[in-house]
C-alpha positions in Angstrom: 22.5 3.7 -24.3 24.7 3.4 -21.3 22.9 2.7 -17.6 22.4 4.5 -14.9 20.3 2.4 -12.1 18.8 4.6 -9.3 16.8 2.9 -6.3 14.8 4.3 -4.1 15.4 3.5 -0.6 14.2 6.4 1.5 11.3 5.2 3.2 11.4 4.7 6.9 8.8 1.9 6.8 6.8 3.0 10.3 4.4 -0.3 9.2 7.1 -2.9 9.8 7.1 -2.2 13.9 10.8 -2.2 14.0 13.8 -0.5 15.0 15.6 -1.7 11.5 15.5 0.2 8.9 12.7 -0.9 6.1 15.4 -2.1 3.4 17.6 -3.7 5.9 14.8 -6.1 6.6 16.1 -9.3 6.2 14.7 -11.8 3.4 16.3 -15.3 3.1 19.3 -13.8 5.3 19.9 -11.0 3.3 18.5 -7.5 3.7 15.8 -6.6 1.0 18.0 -3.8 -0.7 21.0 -6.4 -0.9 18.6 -8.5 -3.3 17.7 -5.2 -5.2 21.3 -4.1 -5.7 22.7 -7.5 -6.8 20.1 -7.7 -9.2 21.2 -4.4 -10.9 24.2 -5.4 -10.4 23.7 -8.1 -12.9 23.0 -5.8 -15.2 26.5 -4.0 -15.8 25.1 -0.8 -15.5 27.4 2.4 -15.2 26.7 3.5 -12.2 24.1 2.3 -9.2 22.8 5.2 -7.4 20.7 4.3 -3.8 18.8 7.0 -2.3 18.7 7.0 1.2 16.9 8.9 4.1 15.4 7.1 7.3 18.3 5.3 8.8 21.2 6.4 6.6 24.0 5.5 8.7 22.5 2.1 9.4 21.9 1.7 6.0 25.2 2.5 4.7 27.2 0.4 7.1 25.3 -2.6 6.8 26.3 -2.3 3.3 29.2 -0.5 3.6 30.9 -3.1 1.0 28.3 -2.7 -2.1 29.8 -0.6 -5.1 26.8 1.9 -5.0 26.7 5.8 -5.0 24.8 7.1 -1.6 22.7 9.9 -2.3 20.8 11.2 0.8 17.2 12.6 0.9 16.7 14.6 3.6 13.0 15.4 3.5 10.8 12.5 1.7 9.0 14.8 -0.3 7.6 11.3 -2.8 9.4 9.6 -5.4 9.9 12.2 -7.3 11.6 14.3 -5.4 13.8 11.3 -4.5 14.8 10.5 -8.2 15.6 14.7 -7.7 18.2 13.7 -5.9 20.1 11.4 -8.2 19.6 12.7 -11.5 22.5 15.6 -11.5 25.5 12.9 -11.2 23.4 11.1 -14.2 24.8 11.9 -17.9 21.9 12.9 -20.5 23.0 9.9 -22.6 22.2 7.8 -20.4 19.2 5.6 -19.6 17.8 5.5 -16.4 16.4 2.7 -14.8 14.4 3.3 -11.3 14.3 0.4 -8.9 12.6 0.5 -4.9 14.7 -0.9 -2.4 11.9 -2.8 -0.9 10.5 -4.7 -4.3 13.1 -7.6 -3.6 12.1 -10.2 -6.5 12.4 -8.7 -9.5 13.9 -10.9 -12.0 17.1 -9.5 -14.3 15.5 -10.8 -17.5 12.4 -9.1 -16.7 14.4 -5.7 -15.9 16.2 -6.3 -19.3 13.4 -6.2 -21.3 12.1 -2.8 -19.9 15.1 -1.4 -20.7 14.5 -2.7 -24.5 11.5 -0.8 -24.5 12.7 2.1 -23.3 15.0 4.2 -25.7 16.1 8.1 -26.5 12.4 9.0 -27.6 10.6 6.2 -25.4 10.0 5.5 -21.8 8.8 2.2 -20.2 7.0 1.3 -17.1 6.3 -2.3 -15.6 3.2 -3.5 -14.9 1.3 -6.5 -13.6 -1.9 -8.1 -14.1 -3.4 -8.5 -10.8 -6.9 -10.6 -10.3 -8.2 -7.9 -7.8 -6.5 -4.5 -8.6 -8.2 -2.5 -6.0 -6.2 -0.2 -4.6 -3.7 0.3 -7.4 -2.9 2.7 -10.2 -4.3 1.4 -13.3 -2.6 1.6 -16.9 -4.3 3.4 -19.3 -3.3 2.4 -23.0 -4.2 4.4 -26.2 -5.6 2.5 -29.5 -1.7 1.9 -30.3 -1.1 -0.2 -27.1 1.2 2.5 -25.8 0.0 3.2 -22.3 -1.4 6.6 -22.0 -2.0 7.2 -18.4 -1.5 5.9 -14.6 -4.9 6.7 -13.2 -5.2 5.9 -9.0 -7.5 4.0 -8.1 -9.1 6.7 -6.1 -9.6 9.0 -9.6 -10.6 6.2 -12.0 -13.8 6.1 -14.1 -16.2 2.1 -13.7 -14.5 1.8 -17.2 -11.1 2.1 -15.5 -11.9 0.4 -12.7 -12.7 -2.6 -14.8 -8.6 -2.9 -15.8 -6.7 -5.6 -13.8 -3.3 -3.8 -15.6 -1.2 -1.9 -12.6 1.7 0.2 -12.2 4.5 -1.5 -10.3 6.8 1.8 -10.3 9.6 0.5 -11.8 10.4 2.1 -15.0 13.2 2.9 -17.4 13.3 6.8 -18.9 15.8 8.7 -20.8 18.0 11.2 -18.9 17.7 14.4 -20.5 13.8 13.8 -21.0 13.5 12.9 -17.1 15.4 15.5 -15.6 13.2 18.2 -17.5 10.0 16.2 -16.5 11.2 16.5 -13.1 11.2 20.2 -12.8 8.1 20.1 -14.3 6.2 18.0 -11.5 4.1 19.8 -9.4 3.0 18.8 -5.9 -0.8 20.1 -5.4 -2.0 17.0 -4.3 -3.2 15.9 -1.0 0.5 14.8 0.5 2.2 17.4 -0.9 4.4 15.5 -2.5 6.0 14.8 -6.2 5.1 11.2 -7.9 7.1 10.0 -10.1 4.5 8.7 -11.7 3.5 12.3 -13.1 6.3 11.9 -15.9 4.2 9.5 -17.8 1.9 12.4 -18.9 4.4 14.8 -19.4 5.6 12.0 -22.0 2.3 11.4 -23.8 2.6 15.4 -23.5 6.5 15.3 -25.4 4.9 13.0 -27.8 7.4 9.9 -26.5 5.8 6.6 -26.8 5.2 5.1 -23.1 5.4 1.5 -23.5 4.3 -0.5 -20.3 6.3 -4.3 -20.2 3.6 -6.7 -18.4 5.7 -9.0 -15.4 5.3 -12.4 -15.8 3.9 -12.7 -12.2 2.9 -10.9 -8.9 5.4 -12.0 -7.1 8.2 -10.1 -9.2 6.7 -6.9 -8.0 5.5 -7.5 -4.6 6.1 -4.7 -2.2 7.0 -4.9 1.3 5.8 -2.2 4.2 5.1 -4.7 7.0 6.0 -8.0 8.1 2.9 -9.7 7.1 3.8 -8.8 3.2 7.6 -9.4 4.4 6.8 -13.1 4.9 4.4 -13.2 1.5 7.9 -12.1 -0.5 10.1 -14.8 1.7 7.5 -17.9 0.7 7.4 -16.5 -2.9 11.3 -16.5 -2.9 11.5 -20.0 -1.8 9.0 -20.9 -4.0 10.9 -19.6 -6.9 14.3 -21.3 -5.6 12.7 -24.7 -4.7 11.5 -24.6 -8.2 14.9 -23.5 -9.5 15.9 -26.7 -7.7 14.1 -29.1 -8.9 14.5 -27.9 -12.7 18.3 -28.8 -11.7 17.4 -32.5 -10.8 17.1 -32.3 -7.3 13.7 -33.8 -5.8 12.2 -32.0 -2.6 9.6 -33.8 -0.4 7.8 -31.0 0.0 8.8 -28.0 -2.0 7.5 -25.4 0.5 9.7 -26.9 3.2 13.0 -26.3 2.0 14.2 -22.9 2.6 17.1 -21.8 0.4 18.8 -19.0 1.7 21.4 -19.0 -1.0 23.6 -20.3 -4.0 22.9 -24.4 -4.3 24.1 -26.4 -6.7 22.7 -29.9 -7.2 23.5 -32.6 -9.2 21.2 -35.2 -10.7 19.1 -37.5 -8.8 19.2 -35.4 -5.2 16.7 -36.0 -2.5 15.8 -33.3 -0.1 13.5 -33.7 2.5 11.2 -31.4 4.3 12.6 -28.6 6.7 16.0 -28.3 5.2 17.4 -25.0 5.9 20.0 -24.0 2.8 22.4 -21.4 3.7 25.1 -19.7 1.4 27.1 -21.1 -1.1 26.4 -24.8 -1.1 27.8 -27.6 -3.7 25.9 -31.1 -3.4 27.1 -33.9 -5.6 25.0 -36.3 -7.5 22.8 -39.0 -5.8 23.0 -37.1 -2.3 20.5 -37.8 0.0 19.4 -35.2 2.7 17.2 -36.2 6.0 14.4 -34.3 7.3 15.0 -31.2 9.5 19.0 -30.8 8.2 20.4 -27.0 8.6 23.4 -26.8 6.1 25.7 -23.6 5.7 28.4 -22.8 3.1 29.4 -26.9 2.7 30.0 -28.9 -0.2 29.0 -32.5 0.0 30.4 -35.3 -2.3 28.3 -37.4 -4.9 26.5 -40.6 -3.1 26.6 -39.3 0.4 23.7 -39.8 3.3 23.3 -36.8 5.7 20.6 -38.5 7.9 18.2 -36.6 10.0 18.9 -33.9 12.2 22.4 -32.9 11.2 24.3 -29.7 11.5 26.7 -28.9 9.2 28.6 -25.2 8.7 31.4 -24.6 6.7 32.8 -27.9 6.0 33.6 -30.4 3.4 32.6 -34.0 2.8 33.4 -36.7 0.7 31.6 -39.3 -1.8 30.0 -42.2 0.1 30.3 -40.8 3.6 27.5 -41.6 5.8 26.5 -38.9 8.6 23.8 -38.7 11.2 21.6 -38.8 12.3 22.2 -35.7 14.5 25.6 -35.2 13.9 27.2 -31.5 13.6 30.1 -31.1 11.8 31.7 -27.6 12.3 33.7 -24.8 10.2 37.0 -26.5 9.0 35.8 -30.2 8.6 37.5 -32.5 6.1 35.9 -35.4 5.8 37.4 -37.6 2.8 35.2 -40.3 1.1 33.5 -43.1 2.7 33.9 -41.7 6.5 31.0 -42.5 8.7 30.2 -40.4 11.4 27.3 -41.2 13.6 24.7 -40.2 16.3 25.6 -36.8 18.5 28.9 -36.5 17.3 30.6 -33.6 16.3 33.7 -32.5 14.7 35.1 -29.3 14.6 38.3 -28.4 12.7 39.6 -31.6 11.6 40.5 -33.7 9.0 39.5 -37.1 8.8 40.8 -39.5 5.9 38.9 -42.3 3.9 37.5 -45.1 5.5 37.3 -43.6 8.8 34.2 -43.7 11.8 32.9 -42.0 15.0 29.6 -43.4 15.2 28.8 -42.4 18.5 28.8 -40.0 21.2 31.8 -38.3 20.7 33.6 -35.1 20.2 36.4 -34.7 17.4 38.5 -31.3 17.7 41.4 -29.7 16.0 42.5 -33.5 14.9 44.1 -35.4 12.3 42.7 -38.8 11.8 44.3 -41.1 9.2 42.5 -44.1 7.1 40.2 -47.0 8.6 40.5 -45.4 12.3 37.7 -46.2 14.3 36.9 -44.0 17.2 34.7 -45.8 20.0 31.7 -44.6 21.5 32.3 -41.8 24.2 35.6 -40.4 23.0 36.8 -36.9 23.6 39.9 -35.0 22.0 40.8 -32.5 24.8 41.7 -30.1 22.9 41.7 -26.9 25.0 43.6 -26.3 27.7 41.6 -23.1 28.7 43.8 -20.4 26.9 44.9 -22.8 23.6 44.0 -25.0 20.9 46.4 -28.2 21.0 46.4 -30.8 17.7 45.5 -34.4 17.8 47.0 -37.2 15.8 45.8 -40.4 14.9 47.2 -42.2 12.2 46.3 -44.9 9.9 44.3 -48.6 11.5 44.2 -46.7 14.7 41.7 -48.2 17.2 40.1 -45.9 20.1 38.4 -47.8 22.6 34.8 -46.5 23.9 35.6 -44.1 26.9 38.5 -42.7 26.0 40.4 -39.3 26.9 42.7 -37.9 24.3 44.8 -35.3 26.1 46.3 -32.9 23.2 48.8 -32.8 22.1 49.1 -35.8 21.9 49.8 -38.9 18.8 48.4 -42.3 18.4 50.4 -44.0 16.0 49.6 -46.3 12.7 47.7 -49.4 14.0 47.3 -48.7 17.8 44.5 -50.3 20.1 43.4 -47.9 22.8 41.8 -49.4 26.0 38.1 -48.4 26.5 38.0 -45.9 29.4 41.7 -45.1 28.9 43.4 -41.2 29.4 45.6 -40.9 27.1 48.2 -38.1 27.6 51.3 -39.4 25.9 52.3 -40.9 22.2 50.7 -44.6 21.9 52.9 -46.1 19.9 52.0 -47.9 16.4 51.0 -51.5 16.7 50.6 -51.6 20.3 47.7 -51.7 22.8 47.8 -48.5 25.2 45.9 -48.4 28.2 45.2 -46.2 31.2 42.9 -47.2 34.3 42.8 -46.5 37.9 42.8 -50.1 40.1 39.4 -51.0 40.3 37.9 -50.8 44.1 34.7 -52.3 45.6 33.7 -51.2 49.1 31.7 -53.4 51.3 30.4 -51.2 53.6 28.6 -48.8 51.1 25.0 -48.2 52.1 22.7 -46.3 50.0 21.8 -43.0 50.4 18.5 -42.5 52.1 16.7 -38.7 51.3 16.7 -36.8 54.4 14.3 -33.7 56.0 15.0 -30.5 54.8 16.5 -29.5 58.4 19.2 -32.8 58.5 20.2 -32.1 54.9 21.3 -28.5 55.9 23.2 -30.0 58.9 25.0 -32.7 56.5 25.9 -30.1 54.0 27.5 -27.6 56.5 29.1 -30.5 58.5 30.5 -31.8 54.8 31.7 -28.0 54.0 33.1 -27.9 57.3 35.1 -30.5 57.3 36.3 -30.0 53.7 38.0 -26.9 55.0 40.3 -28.5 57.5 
């Protein structure tokens, strides 16, 4: 049968003490619908209708991009009346599978095999096994093992109460059978609302076989209506990822300190120590080491590299056998190619620096070009911006930059060069040469120390100082 996916994302979420709406709640990054709608995504369906109410506009421009079919609710009359919504665009060969925008973690392999149990003359539901099930519908199954009822908590008999088998729902149903189970739903019940939930009956009625597919664990099915059970979904996402980690070859320090806010790859033998924070699409190569406390973002680092504690790095590229950090930030359009070493509080941003290459301290690399075996000295600055532009810096192979120094862009230090610690350069150095810039060197005799002065003589100083500047 083809697929039809419909979520529910109506709810306005008044539990969550925010201005956002519920679904746009972000987990790892990424608003919960966002997870719900890739994951049906990855299963090719037909069409993906989202239902939306409470915050619609918000909703719909956040994910303005997503190739979904907006169907509004304008009263949340329950579930029910939500699927209402969605099921006339639906064909009656389809199947239908019902998803809630705010049930984030539900794995595609699980959602595949509901919709195996679920056919023309079958329905499924998915269900959990919870060690305290207070609270939740429970799953009534006949002597067949076909479940035979959802029976709330509030309406269940001790020998009901006894089953630790809950309703998630999710489900899968046949189109032509749901939208006639639909019009059949009543809403004499004390919120005056229709539950989807009421179909199951109306199946057992029809004679369809219900069959309820068990998740393999809690956290596939966890719900979120407040920020407390917001958090509980975020640590059992990066549980799942840090263990999708490791099963890759990576080894974390501490699995629940790494935080993996999107796609990493890892090659064998990685370490990861605590409080990384993953973000994006990330490509680390074999034997990479990562310090403690690194924040990484859309970067692909090269097989036998060190990132050392503390380091920065968003959208750039690094080599094999570089060596970086401790808190150094490299920023969006870094090149670094293999072997480069770039040290303590120095960053780079938008620059290309070729094999062999160092900054190992205290310096500030900008919209440059730095050739092989160049070693940039403590202290040096590309002055790169002249207030309105952005101007290049060249420095080209066996370069040497002495500590101190001023590069004033644009500017070229050619192949094999000796800068001058405490130089400014603002003209080509030529290759092979030493280049130096300093102002004569003065010592003054009759310097005193400055002596702290009364609140009252400081004032006259100053306005005798301004005074005299202005003349």
């Amino acid at each position: 049968m083809n697929l039809s996916v419909v979520i529910l994302a109506a709810g306005q979420g008044k539990r969550m003490k925010s201005d956002l709406p519920k679904v746009l709640q972000p987990l790892a990054g990424t608003p919960l619908l966002k997870h719900v709608i890739d994951t049906a995504r990855a299963l090719q369906p037909q069409d993906i209708y989202v239902v939306f109410g409470h915050g619609g506009e918000q909703v719909q421009t956040a994910l303005a991009l997503e190739p979904v079919k907006w169907v509004l609710q304008a009263q949340q009359l329950g579930t029910g009346h939500a699927v209402m919504q969605a099921v006339p665009a639906i064909p009656d060969a389809h199947l239908v599978l019902i998803l809630y925008g705010d049930v984030p973690l539900t794995r595609t392999a699980t959602l595949q095999q509901l919709i195996a149990a679920a056919g023309p003359q079958a329905m499924s539901v998915l269900s959990v096994t919870l060690r305290d099930p207070s609270g939740y519908g429970r799953i009534v199954r006949d002597a067949a093992g076909h479940a035979s009822a959802i029976v709330e908590h509030k309406d269940a008999t001790p020998a009901q109460l006894s089953i630790c088998e809950v309703n998630t729902g999710l489900m899968a149903v046949p189109a032509r059978q749901l939208r006639g189970w639909l019009q059949g739903l009543r809403n004499d019940n004390a919120q005056r609302e229709y539950y989807l939930t009421d179909i199951l009956a109306l199946a057992v009625r029809d004679k369809l076989s219900v069959n309820a597919v068990i998740a393999a664990s809690e956290v596939e099915v966890m719900g979120v209506n407040d920020k407390v059970q917001l958090a509980e979904v975020e640590a059992g996402l990066r549980q799942r990822r840090a263990r999708d980690l490791m099963l890759a070859g990576a080894t974390l320090a501490d699995p629940a300190r790494v935080d993996i806010r999107g796609e990493v790859e890892v090659g064998p033998d990685v370490f990861i120590d605590v409080n990384v924070v993953l973000i994006g699409k990330i490509k680390i190569g074999a034997r990479v080491k990562i310090g403690p406390n690194c924040f990484i973002t859309n970067a692909q680092i090269g097989d036998d590299t060190e990132l050392r504690a503390n380091c920065h790095i968003v959208d750039a590229t690094i080599g094999r056998r570089c060596d970086i950090g401790p808190f150094a930030r490299l920023r969006p359009g870094t090149l670094l190619h293999d072997a480069v070493h770039i040290g303590n509080f120095v960053e780079i941003k938008n620059s290309e620096i070729d094999e062999g290459s160092k900054a190992n301290h205290l310096s500030y690399v900008g919209d440059a070009r730095i050739g092989k075996r160049v070693n940039v000295g403590a202290g040096t600055i590309t002055c790169n911006y002249d207030g309105v532009n952005k101007w290049p810096t060249l420095i080209e192979d066996g370069a040497f930059i002495g500590s101190g120094t001023m590069l004033v862009a644009p500017v070229r230090i050619g192949s094999g060069a000796t800068i001058g610690a405490g130089s400014t350069i603002t003209k080509t150095a030529p290759a092979g040469t030493l280049t130096l810039e300093r102002a004569k060197q003065v010592s003054i005799n009759e310097w005193q120390s400055p002596k702290k002065f009364g609140a009252e003589e400081k004032k006259t100083r100053i306005d005798a100082a301004l005074k005299k500047s202005e003349n």
